[in-house]
TIVO-2410 file (N, C-alpha, C; in nm, 3 decimals):
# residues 174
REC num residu      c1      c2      c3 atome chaine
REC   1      X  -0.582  -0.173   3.380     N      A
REC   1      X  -0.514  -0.196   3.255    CA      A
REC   1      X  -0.362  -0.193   3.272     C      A
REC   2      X  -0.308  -0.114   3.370     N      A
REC   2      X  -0.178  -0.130   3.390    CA      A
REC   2      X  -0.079  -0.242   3.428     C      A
REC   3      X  -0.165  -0.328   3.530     N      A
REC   3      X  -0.135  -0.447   3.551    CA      A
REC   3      X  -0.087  -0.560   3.459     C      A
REC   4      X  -0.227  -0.514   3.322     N      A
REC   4      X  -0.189  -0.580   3.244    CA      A
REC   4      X  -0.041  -0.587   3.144     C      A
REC   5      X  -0.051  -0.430   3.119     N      A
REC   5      X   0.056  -0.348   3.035    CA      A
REC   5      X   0.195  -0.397   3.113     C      A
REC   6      X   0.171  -0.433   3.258     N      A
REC   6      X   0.349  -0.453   3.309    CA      A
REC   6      X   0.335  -0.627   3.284     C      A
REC   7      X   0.239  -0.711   3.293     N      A
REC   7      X   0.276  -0.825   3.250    CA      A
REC   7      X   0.317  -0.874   3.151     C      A
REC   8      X   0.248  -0.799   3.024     N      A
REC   8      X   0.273  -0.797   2.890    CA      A
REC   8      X   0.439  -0.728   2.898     C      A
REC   9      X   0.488  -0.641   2.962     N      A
REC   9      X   0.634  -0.574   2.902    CA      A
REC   9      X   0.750  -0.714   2.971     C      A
REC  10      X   0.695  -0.785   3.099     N      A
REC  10      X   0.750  -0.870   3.129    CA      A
REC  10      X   0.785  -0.994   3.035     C      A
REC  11      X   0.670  -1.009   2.954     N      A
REC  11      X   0.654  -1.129   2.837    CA      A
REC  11      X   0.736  -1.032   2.652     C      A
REC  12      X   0.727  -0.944   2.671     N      A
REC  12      X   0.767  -0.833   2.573    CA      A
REC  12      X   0.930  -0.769   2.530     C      A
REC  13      X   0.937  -0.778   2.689     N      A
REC  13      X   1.087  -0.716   2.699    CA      A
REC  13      X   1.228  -0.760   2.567     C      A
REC  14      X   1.213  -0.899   2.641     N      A
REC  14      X   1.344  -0.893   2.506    CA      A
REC  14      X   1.295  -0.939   2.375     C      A
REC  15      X   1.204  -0.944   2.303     N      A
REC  15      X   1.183  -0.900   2.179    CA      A
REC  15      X   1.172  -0.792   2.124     C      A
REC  16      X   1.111  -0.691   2.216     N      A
REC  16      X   1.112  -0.560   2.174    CA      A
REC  16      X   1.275  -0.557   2.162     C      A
REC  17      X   1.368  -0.544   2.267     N      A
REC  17      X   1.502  -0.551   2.278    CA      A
REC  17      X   1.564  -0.573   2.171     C      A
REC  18      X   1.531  -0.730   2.130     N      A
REC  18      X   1.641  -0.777   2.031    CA      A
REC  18      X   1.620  -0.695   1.885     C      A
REC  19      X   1.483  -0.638   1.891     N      A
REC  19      X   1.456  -0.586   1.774    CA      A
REC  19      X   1.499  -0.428   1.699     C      A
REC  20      X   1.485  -0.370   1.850     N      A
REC  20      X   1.537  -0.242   1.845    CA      A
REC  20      X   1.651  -0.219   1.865     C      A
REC  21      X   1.737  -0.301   1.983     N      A
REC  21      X   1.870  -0.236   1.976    CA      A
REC  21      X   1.973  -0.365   1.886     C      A
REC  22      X   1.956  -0.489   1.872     N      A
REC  22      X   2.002  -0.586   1.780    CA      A
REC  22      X   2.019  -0.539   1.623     C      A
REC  23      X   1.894  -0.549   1.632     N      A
REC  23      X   1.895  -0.533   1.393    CA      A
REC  23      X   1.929  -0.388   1.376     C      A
REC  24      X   2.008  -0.272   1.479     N      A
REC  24      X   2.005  -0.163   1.417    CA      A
REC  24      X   2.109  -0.173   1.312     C      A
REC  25      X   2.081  -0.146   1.210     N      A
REC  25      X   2.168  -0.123   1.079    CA      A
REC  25      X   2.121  -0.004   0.982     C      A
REC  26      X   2.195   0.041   0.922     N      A
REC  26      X   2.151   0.129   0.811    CA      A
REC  26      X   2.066   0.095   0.724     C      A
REC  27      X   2.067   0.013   0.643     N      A
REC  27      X   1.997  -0.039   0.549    CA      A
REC  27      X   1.822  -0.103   0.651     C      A
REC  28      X   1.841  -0.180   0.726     N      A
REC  28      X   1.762  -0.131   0.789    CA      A
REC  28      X   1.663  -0.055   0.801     C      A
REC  29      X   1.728   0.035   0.894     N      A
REC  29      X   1.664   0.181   0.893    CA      A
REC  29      X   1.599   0.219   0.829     C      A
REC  30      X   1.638   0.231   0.664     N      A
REC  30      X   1.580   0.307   0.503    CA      A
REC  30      X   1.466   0.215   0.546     C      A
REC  31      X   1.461   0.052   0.530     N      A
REC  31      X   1.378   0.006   0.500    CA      A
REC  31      X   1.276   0.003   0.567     C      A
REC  32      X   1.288   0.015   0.731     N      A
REC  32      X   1.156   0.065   0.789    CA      A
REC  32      X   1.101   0.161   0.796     C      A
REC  33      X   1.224   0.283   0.747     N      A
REC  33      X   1.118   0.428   0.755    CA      A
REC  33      X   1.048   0.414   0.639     C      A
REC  34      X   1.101   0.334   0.514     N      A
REC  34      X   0.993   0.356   0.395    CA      A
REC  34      X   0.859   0.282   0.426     C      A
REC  35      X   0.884   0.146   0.502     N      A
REC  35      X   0.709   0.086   0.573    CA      A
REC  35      X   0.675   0.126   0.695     C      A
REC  36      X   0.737   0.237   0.720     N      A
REC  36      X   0.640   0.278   0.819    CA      A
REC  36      X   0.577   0.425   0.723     C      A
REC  37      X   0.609   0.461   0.619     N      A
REC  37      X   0.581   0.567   0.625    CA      A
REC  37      X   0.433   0.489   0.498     C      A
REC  38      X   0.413   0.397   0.464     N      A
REC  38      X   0.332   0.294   0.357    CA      A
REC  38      X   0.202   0.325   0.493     C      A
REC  39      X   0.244   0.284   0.641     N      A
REC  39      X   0.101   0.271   0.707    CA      A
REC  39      X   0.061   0.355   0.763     C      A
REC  40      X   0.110   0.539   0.703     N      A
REC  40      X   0.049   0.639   0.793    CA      A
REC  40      X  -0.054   0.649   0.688     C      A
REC  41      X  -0.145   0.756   0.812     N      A
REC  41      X  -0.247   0.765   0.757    CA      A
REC  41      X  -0.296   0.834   0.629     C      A
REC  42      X  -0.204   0.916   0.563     N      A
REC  42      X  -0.182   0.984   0.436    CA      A
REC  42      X  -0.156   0.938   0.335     C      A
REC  43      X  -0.067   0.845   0.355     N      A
REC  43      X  -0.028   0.740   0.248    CA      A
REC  43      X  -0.214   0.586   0.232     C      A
REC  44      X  -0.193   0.560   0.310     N      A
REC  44      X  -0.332   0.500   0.332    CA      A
REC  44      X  -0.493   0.528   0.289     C      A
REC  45      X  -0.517   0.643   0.342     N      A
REC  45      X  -0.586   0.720   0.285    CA      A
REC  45      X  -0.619   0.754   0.144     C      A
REC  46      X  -0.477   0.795   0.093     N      A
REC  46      X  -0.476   0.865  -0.037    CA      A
REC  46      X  -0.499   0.780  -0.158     C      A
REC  47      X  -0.401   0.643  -0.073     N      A
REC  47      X  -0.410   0.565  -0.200    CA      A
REC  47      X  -0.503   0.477  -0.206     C      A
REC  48      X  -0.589   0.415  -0.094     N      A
REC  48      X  -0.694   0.374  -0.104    CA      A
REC  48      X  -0.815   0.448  -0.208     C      A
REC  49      X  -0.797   0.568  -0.159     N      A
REC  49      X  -0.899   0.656  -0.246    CA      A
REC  49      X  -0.893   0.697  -0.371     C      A
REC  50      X  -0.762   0.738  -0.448     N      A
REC  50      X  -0.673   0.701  -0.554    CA      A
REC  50      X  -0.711   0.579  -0.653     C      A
REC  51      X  -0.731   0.418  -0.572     N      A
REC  51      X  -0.737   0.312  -0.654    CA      A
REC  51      X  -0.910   0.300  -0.615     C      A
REC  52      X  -1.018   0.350  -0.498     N      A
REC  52      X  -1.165   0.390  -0.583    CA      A
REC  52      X  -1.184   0.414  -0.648     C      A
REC  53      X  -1.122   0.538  -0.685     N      A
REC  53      X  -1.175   0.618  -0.821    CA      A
REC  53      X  -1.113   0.576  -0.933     C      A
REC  54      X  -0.977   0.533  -0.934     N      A
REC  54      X  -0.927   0.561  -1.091    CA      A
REC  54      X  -0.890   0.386  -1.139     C      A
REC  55      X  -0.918   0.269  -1.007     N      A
REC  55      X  -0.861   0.161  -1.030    CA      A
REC  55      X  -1.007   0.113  -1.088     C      A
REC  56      X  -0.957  -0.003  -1.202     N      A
REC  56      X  -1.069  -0.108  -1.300    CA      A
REC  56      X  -1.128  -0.214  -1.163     C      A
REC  57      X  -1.237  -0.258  -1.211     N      A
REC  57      X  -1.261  -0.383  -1.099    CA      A
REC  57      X  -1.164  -0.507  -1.125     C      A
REC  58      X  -1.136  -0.574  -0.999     N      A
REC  58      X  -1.214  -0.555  -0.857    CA      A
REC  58      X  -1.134  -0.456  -0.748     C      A
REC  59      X  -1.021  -0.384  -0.819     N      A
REC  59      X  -0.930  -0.315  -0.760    CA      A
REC  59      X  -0.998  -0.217  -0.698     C      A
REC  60      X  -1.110  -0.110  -0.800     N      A
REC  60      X  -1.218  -0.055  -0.683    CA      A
REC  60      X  -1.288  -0.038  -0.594     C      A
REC  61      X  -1.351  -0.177  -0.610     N      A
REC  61      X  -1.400  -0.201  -0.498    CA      A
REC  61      X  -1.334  -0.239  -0.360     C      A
REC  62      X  -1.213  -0.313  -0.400     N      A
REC  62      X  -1.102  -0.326  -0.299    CA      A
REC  62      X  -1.047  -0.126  -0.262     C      A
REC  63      X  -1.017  -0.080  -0.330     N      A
REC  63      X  -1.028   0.044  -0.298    CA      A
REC  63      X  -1.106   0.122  -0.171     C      A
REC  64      X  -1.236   0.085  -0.204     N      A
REC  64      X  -1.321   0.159  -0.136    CA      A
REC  64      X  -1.347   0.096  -0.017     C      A
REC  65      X  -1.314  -0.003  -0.008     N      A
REC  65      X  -1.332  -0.109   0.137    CA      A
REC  65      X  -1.223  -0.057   0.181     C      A
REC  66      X  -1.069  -0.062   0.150     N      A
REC  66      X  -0.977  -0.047   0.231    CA      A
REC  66      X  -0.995   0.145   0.241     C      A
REC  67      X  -1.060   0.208   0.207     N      A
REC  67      X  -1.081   0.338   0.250    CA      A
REC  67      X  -1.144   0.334   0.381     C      A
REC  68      X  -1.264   0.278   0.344     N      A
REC  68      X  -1.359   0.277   0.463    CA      A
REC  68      X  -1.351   0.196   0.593     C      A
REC  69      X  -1.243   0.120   0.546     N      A
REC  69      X  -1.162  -0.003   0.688    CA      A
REC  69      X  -1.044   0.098   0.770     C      A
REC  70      X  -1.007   0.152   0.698     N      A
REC  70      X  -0.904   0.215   0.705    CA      A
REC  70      X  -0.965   0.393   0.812     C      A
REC  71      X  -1.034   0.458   0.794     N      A
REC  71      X  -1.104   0.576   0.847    CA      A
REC  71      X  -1.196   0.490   0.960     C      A
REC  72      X  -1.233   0.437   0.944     N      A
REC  72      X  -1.352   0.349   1.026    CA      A
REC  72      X  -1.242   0.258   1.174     C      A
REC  73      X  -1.146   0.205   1.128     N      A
REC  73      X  -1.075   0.128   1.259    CA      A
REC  73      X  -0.999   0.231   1.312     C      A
REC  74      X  -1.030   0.330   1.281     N      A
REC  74      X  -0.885   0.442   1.355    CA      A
REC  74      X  -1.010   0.510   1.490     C      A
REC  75      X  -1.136   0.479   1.492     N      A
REC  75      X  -1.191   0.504   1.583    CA      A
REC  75      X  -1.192   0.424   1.723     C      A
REC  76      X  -1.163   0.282   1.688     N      A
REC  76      X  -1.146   0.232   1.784    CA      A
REC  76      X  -0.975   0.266   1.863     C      A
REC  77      X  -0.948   0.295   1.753     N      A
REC  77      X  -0.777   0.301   1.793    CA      A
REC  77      X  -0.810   0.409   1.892     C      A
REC  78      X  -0.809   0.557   1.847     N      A
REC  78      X  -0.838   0.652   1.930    CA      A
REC  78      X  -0.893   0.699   2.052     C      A
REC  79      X  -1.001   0.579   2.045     N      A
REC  79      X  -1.058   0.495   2.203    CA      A
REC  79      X  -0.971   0.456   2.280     C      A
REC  80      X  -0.923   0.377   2.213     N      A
REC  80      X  -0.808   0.304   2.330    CA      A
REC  80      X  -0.718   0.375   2.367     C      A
REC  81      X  -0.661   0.440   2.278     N      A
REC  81      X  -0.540   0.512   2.316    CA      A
REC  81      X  -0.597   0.632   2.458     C      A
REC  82      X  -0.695   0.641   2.455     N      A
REC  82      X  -0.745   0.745   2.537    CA      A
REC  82      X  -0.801   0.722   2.628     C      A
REC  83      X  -0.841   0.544   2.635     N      A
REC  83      X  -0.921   0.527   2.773    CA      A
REC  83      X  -0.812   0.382   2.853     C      A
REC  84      X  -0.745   0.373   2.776     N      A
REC  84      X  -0.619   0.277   2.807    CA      A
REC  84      X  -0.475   0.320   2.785     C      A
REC  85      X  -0.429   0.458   2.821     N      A
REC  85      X  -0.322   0.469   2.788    CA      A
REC  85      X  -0.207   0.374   2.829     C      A
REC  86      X  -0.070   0.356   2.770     N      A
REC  86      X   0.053   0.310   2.748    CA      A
REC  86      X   0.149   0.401   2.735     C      A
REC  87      X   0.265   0.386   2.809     N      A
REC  87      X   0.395   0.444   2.745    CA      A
REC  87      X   0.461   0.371   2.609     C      A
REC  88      X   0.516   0.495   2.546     N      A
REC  88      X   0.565   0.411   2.420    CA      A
REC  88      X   0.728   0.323   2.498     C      A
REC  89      X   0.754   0.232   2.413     N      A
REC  89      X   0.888   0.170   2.452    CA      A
REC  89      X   0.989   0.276   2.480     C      A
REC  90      X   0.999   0.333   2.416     N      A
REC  90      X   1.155   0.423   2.410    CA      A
REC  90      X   1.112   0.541   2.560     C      A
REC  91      X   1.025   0.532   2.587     N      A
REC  91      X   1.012   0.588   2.718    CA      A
REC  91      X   1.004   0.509   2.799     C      A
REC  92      X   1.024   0.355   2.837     N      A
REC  92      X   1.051   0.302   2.922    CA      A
REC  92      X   1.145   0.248   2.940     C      A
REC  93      X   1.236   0.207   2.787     N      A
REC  93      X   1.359   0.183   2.773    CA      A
REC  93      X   1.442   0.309   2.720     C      A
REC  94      X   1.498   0.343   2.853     N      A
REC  94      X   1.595   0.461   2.783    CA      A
REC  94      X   1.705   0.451   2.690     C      A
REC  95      X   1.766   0.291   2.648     N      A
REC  95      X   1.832   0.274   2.581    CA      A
REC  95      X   1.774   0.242   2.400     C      A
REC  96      X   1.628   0.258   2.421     N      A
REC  96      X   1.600   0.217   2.310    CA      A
REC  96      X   1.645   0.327   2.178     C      A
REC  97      X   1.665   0.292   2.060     N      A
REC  97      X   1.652   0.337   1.942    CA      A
REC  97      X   1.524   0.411   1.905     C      A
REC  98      X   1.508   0.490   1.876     N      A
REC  98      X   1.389   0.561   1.819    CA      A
REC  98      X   1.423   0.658   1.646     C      A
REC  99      X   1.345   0.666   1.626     N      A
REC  99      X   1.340   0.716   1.491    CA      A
REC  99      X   1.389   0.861   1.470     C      A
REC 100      X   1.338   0.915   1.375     N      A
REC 100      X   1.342   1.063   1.388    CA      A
REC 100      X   1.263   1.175   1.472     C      A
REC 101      X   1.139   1.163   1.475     N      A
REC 101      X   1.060   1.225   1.537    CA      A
REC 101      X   0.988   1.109   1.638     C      A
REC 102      X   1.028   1.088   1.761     N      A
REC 102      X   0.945   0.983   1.825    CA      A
REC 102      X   0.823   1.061   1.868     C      A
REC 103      X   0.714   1.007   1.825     N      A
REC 103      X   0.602   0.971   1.881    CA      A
REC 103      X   0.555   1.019   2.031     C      A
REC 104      X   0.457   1.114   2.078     N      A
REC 104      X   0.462   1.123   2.258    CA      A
REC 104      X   0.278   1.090   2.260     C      A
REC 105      X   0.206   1.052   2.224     N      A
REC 105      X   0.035   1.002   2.244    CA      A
REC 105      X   0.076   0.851   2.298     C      A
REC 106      X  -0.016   0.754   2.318     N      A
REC 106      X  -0.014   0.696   2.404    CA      A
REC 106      X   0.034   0.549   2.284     C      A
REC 107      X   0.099   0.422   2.323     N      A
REC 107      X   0.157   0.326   2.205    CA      A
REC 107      X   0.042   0.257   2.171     C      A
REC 108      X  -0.064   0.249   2.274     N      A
REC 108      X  -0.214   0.103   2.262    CA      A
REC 108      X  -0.287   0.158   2.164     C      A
REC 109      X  -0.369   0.099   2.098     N      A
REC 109      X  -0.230   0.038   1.970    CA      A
REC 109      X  -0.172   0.127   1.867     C      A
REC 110      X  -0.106   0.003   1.790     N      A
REC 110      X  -0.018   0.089   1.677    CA      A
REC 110      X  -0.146   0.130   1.540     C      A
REC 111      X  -0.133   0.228   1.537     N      A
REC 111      X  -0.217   0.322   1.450    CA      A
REC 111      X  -0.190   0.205   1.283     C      A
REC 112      X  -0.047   0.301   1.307     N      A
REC 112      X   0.021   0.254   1.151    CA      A
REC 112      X  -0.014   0.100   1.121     C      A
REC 113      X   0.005   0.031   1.177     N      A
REC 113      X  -0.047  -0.136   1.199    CA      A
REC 113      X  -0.136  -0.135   1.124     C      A
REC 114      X  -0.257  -0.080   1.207     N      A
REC 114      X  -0.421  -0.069   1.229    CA      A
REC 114      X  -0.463  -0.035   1.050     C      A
REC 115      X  -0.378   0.065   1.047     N      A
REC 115      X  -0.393   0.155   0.909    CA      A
REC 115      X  -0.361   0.021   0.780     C      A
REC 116      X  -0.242  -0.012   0.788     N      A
REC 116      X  -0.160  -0.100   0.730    CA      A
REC 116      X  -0.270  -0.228   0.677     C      A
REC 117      X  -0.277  -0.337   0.785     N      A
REC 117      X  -0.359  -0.414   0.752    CA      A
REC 117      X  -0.537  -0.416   0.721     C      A
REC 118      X  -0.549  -0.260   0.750     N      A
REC 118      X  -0.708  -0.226   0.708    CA      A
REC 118      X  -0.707  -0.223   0.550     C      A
REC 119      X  -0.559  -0.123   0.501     N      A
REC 119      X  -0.544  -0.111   0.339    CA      A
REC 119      X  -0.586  -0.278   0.281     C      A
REC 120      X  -0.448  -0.352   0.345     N      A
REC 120      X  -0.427  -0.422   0.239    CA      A
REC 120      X  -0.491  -0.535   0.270     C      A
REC 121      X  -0.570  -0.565   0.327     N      A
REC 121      X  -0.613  -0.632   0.365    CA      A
REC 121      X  -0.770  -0.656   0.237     C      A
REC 122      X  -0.841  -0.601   0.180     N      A
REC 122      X  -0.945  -0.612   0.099    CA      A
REC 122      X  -0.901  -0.659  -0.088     C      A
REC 123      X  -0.702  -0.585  -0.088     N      A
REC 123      X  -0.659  -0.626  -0.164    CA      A
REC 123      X  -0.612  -0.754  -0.197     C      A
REC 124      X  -0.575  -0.829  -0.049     N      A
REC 124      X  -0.573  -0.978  -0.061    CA      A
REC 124      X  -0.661  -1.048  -0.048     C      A
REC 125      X  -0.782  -0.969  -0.020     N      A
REC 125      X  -0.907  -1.095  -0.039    CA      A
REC 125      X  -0.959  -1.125  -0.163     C      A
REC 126      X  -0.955  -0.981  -0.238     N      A
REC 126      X  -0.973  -0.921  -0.441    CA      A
REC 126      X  -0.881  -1.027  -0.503     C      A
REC 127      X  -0.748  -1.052  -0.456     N      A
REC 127      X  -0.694  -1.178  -0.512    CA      A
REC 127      X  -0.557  -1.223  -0.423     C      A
REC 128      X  -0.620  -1.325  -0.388     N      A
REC 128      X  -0.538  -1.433  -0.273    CA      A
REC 128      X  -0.344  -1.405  -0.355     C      A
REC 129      X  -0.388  -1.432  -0.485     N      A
REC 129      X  -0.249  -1.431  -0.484    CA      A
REC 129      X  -0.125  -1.358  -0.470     C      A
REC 130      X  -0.183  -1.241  -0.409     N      A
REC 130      X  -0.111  -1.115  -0.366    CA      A
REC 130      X  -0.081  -1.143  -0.245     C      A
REC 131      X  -0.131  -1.224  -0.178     N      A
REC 131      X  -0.095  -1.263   0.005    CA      A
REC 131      X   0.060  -1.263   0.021     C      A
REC 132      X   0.102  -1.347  -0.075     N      A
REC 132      X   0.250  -1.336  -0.033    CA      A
REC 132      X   0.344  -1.226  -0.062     C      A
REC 133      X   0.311  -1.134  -0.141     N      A
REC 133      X   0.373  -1.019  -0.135    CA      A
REC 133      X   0.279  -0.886  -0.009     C      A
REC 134      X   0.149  -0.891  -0.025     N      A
REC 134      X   0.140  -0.784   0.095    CA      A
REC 134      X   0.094  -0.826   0.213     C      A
REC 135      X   0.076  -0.953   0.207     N      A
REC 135      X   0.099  -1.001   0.382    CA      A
REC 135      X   0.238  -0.938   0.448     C      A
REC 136      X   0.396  -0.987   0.404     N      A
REC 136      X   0.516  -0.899   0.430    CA      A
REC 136      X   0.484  -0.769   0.454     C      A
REC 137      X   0.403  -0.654   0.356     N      A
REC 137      X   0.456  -0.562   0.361    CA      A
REC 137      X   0.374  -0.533   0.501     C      A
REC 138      X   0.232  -0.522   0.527     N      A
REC 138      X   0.204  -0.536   0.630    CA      A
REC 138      X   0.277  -0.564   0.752     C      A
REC 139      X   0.324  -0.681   0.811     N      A
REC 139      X   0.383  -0.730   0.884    CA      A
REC 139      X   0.554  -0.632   0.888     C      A
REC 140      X   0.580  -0.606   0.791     N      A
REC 140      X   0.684  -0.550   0.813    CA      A
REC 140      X   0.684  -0.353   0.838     C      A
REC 141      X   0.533  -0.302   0.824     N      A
REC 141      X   0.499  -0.180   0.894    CA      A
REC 141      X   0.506  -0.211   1.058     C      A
REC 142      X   0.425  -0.359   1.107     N      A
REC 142      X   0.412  -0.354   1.178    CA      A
REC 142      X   0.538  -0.344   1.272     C      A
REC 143      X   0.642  -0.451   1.194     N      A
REC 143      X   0.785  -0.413   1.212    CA      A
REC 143      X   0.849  -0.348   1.279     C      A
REC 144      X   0.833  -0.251   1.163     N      A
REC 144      X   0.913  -0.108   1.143    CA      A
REC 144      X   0.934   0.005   1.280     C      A
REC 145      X   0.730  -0.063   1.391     N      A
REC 145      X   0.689   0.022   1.482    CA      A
REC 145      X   0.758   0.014   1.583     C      A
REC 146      X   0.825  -0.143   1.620     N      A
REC 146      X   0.931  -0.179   1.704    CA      A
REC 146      X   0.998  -0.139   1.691     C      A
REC 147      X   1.094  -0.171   1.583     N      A
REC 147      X   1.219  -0.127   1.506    CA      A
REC 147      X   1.277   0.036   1.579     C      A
REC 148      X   1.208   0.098   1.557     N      A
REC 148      X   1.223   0.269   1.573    CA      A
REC 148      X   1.144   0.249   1.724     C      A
REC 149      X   1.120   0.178   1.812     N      A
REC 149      X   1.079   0.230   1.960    CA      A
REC 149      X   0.919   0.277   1.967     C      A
REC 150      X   0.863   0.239   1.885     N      A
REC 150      X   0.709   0.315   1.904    CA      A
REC 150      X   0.646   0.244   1.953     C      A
REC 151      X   0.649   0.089   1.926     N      A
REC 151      X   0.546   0.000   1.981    CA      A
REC 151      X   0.587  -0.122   2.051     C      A
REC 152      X   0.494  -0.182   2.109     N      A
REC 152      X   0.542  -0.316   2.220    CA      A
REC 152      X   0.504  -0.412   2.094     C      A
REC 153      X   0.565  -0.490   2.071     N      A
REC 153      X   0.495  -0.617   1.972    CA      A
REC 153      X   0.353  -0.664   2.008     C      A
REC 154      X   0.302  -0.603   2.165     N      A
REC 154      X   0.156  -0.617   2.125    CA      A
REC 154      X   0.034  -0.532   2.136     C      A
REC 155      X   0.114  -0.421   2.071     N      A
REC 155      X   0.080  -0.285   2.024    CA      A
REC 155      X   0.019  -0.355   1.850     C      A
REC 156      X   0.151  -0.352   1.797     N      A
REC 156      X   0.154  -0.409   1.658    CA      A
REC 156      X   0.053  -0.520   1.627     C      A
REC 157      X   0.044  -0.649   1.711     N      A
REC 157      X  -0.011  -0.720   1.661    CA      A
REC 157      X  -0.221  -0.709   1.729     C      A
REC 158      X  -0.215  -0.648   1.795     N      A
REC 158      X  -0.379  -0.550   1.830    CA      A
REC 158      X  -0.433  -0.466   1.694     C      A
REC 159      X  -0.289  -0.366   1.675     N      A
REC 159      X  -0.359  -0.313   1.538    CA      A
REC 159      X  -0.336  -0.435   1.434     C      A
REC 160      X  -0.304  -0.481   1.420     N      A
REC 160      X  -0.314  -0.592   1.292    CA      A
REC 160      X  -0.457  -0.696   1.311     C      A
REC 161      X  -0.469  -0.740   1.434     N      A
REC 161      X  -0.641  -0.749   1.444    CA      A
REC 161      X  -0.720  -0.701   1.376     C      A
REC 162      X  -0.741  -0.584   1.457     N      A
REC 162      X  -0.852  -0.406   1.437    CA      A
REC 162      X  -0.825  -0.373   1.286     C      A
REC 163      X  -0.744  -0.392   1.231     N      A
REC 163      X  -0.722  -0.332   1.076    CA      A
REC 163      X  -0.800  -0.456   1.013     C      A
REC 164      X  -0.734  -0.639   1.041     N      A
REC 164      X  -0.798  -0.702   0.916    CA      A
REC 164      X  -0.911  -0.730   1.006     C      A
REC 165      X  -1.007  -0.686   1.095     N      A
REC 165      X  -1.113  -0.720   1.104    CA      A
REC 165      X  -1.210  -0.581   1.093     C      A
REC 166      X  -1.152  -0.504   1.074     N      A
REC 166      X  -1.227  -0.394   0.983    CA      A
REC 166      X  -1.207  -0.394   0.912     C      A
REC 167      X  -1.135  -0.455   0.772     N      A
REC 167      X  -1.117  -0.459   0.644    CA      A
REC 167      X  -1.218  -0.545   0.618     C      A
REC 168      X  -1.259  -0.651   0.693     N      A
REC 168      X  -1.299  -0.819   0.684    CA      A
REC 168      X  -1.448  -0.770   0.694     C      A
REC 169      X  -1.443  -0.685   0.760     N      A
REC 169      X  -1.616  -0.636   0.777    CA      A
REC 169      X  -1.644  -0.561   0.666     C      A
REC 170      X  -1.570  -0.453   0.629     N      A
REC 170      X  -1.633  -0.377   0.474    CA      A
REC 170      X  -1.615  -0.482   0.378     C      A
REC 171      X  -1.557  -0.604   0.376     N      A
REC 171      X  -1.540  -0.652   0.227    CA      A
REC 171      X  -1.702  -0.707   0.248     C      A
REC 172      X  -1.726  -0.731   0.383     N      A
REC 172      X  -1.890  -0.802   0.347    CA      A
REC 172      X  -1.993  -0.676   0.334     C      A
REC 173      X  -1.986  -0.568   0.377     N      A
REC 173      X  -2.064  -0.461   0.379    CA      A
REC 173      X  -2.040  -0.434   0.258     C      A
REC 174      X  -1.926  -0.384   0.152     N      A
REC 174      X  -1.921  -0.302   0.083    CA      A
REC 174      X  -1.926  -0.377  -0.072     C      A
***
C-alpha cells in the first residue's frame, strides 16, 4: 500500500500545496473550521438523529438513513485506517498549515468526508433540489480537510465515495 500512497503524493503534491499553503487567509480559515466542524462525528450524528425524530416526512426518513449511513461507513473507515495506514500531510510536509489541534491516527481516509457525504447525502436524494446547496457544503468539508493539513485530496475524495455509497445503500434499505 505504500507504493501506492508515494505515487498518489507524487500526483497529489501540488494541490495539496496550492491549497494549504496558497488560500491561507483568515476568512478562510473561519470558513473551514465551521465545515469541518458540520462533518465530525457529533455534529453528524446528532443532527441526523435530531431530524429522525422530530423532522415531518420525508425529512425523517432522510434522517434515519443519514444516521445509519453515517455510524455504518465509519466502519469501513476504521478498517482502513488500521490495516492501510498513511501519514497525514502536515507530517510529510513540514511546511504545511495545520489547524488547531492536528490530527495524529492515520489520514486513509478522511472520516469527516465519509461522515459529511453519508449525512447529506439521503437529504439530496428526499429532494434533488437541495443538490446545489449541499452538494457545496459537502465538498467544501471535504475541503476544509486539505485546507488545515489533514488530508491528501485522495483521502477526501475515498471518503466522499464510502459516505454517498453508504448513504445510497440505506436510502434503498431504509
Amino acid at each position: 500500500m505504500s507504493r501506492i500512497y508515494r505515487m498518489l503524493l507524487e500526483v497529489e503534491r501540488p494541490l495539496f500545496l496550492h491549497v494549504n499553503i496558497r488560500w491561507n487567509h483568515k476568512l478562510l480559515s473561519w470558513l473551514f473550521y465551521v465545515l469541518s466542524l458540520l462533518g465530525g462525528a457529533t455534529f453528524t450524528l446528532c443532527f441526523s438523529l435530531a431530524v429522525g425524530w422530530f423532522g415531518a416526512e420525508p425529512w425523517s426518513t432522510a434522517g434515519w438513513q443519514a444516521l445509519a449511513a453515517v455510524a455504518l461507513s465509519h466502519i469501513p473507515v476504521a478498517i482502513a485506517k488500521r490495516s492501510a495506514p498513511r501519514l497525514r500531510p502536515y507530517q510529510v510536509f513540514p511546511q504545511a498549515n495545520t489547524g488547531r489541534k492536528p490530527l495524529k491516527d492515520p489520514s486513509f481516509p478522511s472520516g469527516h468526508t465519509t461522515a459529511a457525504f453519508a449525512m447529506l447525502t439521503p437529504w439530496m436524494l428526499a429532494e434533488p433540489r437541495l443538490i446545489p446547496v449541499l452538494l457545496p457544503v459537502a465538498a467544501g468539508v471535504a475541503l476544509s480537510r486539505v485546507y488545515f493539513g489533514l488530508h491528501f485530496p485522495s483521502d477526501t475524495v475515498a471518503g466522499a465515495l464510502l459516505g454517498s455509497s453508504t448513504a445510497l445503500m440505506m436510502t434503498l434499505w431504509i
